[in-house]
N, C-alpha and C positions, 0 to 999 in steps of 0.2 A: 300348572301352566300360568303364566303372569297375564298378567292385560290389562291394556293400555285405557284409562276414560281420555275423553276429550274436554277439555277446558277452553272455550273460545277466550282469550285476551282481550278484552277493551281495550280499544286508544282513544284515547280522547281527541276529539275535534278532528277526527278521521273517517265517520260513518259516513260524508256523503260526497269524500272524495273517489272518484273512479280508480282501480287499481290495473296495472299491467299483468299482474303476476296473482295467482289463486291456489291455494292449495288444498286435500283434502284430504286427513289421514284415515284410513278404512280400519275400523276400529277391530271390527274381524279377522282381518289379517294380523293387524298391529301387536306383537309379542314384547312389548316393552325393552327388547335389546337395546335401544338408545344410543346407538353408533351413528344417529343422525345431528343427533344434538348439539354437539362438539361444531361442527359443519354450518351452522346457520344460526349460534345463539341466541342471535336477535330474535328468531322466529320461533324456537323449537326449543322449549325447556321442560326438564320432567320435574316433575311437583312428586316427589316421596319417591320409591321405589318401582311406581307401578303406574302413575298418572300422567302424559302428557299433556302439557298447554303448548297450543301453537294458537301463530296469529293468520286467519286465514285468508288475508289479505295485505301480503308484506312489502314495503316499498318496491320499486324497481329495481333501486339499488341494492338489493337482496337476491338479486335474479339467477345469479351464478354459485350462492352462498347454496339455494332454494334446492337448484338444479342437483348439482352436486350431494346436498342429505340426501334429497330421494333417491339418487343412485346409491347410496351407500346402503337401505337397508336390503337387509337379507331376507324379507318377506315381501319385497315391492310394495309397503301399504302407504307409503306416501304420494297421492297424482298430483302434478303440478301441473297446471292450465296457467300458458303463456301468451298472451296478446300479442299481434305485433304491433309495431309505433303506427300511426295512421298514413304516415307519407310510403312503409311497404306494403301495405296492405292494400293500398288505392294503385300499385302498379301492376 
């Protein structure tokens, strides 16, 4: 059975901007199939055969990229925790 570590990505000059968008791949779950990866590159790369790096905090404009990987795996180990903009949230 394969399995997945997690590699958080540093950005640089991005730890103490607020993000819209959260993800968290459940390492438990996660079976390195990588039918995610393709789907959101910016976010979600596998590092050797067995390792994914993802960024766990991906711009907005990754929102629909984000959404999209997590439907695609076939063990659901991706959750994606979505904000909404402050002007729907306040109605």
């Amino acid at each position: 059975m394969r399995r997945s570590r997690r590699f958080h990505q540093a950005r640089q000059g991005d730890s103490s901007k607020e993000r819209d968008v959260r993800i968290v791949v459940d390492l438990n779950r996660c079976q390195g199939y990588a039918q995610c990866v393709p789907l959101a590159p910016d976010v979600l790369k596998l590092l050797g055969e067995e390792a994914l790096a993802y960024d766990p905090n991906p711009d907005d404009s990754q929102r629909q990229r984000v959404v999209r990987a997590a439907a695609s795996c076939p063990v659901q180990a991706i959750l994606v925790e979505l904000d909404l903009p402050e002007e729907a949230a306040a109605k």
